[in-house]
C-alpha positions in Angstrom: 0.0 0.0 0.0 2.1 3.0 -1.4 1.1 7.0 -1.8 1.6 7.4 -5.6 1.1 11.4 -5.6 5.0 11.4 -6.5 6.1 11.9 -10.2 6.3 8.9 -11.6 8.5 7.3 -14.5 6.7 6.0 -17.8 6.2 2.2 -17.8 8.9 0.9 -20.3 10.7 4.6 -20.9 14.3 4.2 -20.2 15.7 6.3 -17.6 18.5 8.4 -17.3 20.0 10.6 -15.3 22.4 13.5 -16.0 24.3 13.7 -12.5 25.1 11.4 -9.7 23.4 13.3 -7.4 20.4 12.0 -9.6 20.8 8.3 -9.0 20.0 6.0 -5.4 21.2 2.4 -5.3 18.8 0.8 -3.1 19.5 -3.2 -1.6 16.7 -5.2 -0.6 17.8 -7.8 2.2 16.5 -10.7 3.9 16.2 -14.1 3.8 14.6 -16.4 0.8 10.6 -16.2 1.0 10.8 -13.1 2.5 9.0 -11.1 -0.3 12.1 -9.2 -1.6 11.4 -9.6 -5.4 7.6 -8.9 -5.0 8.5 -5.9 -3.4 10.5 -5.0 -5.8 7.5 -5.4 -8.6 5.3 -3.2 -6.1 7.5 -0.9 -5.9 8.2 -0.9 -10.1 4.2 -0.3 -10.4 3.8 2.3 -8.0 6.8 4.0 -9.7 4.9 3.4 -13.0 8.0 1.2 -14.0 6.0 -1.4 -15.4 2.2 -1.9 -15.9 1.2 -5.1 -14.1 3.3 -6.7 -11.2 4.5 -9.8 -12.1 4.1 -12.9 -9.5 7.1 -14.9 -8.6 5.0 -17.9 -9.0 3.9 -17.4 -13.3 7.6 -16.6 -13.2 6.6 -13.1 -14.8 8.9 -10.4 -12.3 11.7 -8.2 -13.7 13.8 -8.7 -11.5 13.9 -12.9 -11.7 14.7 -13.1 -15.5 16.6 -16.1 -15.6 15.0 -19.5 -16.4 16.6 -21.0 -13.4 15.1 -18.4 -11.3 11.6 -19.1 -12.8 11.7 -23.3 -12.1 12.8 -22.6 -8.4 10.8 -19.4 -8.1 13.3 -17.8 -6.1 16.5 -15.2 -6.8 19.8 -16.9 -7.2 21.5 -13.6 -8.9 21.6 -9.5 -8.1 19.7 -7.9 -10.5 18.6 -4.0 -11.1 15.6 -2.7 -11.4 15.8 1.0 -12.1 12.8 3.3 -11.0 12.1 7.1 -11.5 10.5 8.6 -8.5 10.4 12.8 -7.8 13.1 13.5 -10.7 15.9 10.7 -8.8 16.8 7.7 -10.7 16.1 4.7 -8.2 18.0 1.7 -8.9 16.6 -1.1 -7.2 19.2 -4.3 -6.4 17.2 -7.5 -5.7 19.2 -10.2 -4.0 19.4 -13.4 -3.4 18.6 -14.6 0.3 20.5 -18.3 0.4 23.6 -18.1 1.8 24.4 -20.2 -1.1 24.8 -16.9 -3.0 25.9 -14.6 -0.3 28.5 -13.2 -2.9 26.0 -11.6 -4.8 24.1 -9.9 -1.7 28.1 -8.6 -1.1 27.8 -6.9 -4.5 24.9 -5.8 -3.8 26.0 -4.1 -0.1 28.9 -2.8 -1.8 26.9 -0.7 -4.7 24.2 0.3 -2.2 23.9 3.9 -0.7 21.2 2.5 1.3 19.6 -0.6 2.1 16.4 -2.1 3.1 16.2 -4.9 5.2 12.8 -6.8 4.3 10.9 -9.0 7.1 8.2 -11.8 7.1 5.9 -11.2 9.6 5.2 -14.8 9.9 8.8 -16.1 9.8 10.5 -13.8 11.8 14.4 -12.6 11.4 17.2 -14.9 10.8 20.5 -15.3 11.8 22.2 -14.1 8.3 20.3 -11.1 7.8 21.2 -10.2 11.8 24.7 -10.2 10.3 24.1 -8.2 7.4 22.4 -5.5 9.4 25.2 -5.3 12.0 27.6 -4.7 8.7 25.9 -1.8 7.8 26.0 -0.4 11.0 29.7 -0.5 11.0 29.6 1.2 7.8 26.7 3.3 8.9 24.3 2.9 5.8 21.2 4.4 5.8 18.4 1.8 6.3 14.5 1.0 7.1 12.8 -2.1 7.7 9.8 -3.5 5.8 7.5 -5.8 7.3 5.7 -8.0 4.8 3.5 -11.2 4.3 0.9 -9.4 6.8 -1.8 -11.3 4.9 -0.8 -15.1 6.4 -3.4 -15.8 9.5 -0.6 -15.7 12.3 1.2 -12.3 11.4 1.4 -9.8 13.9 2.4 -6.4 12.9 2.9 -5.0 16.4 4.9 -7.7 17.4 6.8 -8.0 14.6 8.1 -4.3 14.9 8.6 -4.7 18.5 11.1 -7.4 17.6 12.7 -5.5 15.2 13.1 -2.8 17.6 15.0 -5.3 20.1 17.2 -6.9 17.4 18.1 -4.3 15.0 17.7 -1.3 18.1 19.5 -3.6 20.0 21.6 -0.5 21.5 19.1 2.0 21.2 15.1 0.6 20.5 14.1 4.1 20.5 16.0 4.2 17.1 13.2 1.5 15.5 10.1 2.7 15.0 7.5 2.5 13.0 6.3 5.5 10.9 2.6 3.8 10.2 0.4 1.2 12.0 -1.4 -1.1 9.9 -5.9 -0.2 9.2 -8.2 -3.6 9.4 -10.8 -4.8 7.9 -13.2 -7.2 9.0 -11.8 -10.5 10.3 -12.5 -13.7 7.9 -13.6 -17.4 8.8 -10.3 -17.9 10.1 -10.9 -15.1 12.6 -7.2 -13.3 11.3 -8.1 -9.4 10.0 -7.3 -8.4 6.3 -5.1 -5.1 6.4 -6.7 -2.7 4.3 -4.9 0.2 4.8 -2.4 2.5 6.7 -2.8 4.4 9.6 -0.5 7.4 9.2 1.8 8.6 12.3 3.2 11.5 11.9 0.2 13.1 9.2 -2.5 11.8 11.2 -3.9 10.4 8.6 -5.9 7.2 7.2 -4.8 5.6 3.9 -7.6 3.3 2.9 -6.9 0.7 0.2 -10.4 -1.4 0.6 -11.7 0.3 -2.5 -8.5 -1.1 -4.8 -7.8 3.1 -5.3 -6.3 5.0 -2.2 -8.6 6.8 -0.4 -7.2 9.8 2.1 -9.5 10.7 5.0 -9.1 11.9 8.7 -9.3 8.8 11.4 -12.6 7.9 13.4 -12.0 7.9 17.2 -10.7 4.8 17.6 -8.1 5.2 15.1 -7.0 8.8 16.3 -6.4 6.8 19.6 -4.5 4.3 18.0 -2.3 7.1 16.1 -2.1 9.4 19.0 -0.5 6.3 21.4 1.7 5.5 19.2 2.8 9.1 17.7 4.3 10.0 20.6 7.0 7.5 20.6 8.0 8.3 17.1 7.9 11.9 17.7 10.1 11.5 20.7 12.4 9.1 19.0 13.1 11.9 15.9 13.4 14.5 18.0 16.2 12.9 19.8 18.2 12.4 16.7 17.2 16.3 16.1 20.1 18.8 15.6 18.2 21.4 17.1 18.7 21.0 21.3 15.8 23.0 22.3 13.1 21.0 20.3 12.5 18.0 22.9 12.4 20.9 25.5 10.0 23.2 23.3 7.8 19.1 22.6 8.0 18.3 26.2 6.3 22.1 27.2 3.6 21.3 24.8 4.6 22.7 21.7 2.8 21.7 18.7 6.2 20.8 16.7 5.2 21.5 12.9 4.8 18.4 10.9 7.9 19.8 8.2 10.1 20.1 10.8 9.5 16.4 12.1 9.7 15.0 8.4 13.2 17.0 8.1 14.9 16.1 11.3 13.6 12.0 10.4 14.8 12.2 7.1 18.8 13.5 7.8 18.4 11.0 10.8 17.7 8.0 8.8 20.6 9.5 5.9 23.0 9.8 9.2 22.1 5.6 9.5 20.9 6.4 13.0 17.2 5.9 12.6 15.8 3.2 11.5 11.7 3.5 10.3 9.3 0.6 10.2 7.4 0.1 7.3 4.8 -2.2 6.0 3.6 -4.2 2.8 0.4 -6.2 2.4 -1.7 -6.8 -0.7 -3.4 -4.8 -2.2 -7.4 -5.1 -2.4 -7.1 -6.1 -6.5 -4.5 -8.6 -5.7 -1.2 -6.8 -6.9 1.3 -6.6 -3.6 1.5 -2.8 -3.1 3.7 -1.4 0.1 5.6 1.2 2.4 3.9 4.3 2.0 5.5 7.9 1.9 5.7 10.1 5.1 3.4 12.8 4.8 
């Protein structure tokens, strides 16, 4: 479920950029059957990249191109998937999550300038991509989380960002956070709660996907209280990475901190490597896997 009031790139144009200061190398990591590459072909639609988003299953993704790929349905090679999104040249590197082809996550890492670190809600984190996180730390890259696979009957979205926060915030939780909080929709037979949307922290906003089109409103009671709860964590946890001293002290006296202010000190935080949002992806209500959402 993804904001698309961005400029987008033409599906099948190629892109181009005249500078570096044009182009982002983005790495997708986590382990095998964690949703990387249908990530990726959300993230290619939204950008308008491609019409359709392929399935890993008809064998029909950009990024898995090779015939190999398609009889195992998973990635066993880095591949590229450029995107165009607000005038920046996105390059997106899908890896492979065996540690049978670690190599190519390495090139991967090594041509990133920032990386993000993709999650089943249902299977948890393993021990490899632990690794790979505490890498970039050394190195201090710039990444966010994304949980996925929110659909399967025994995710937990909470739960699975509180875990996050104690593995990859390991020295400072406050540091892993996440910027939205998934919207239900009515449970099913098995008693497990479609998401249907996102409920938006820091714009305090509700981005409602039901429909197939996203629909913008404000939040009924019940989900202000959900927002407001949880706000004030992420609020907290950006100010503290603030350059500005005085704002916790102005937020703490009551201050009403303006919602540009917030998106700028998050933004050179997570660029600095020392904040770390949580984002989500779920399917969309048509079927295609749509995900993260921009802050707003």
């Amino acid at each position: 479920m993804g904001a698309t009031s961005h400029q987008a790139g033409a599906a099948g144009r190629a892109l181009t950029a005249d500078r570096p200061s044009s182009i982002r190398n983005v790495v997708l990591v986590g382990h095998s059957g964690s949703g990387k590459t249908t990530l990726v072909e959300a993230l290619a639609l939204t950008a308008g990249a491609v019409n359709r988003a392929g399935r890993v299953e008809d064998g029909a993704t950009v990024s898995d191109y090779d015939e190999i790929e398609h009889r195992r349905q998973r990635s066993i090679q880095l591949s590229l998937v450029p995107v165009a999104w607000d005038g920046i040249k996105i390059n997106i590197l899908d890896t492979p999550g065996y540690a049978d082809f670690v190599g190519e996550l390495r090139a991967g890492l090594r041509a990133a300038d920032a990386a993000l670190f993709v999650v089943s809600a249902s299977d948890g984190i393993d021990g490899a991509t632990r690794m790979v996180w505490d890498e970039c730390e050394a190195v201090g890259m710039p990444r966010a989380i994304v949980v996925t696979h929110l659909e399967a009957a025994r995710s937990d979205y909470a739960q699975m960002a509180t875990v996050c926060g104690e593995i990859f915030g390991a020295d400072d939780p406050d540091a892993v956070i996440p910027l939205y909080l998934p919207l239900h929709g009515p449970a099913g037979p098995d008693g497990h709660a479609p998401v249907t949307g996102l409920l938006g922290l820091l714009s305090q906003r509700v981005y409602e996907y039901s429909s197939g089109e996203r629909v913008e409103r404000d939040p009924d009671p019940a989900e202000l209280e959900l927002i407001t709860e949880a706000r004030s964590r992420l609020i907290e946890g950006i100010i503290a990475e603030s350059e500005d001293e005085t704002l916790m002290d102005r937020y703490l006296g009551g201050e009403d901190i303006d919602l540009g202010t917030l998106v700028e000190d998050l933004e050179r935080a997570v660029a600095r490597g020392t904040f770390h949002p949580v984002l989500m992806a779920a399917p969309a209500a048509d079927g295609a896997r749509q995900g993260l959402g921009t802050v707003e």
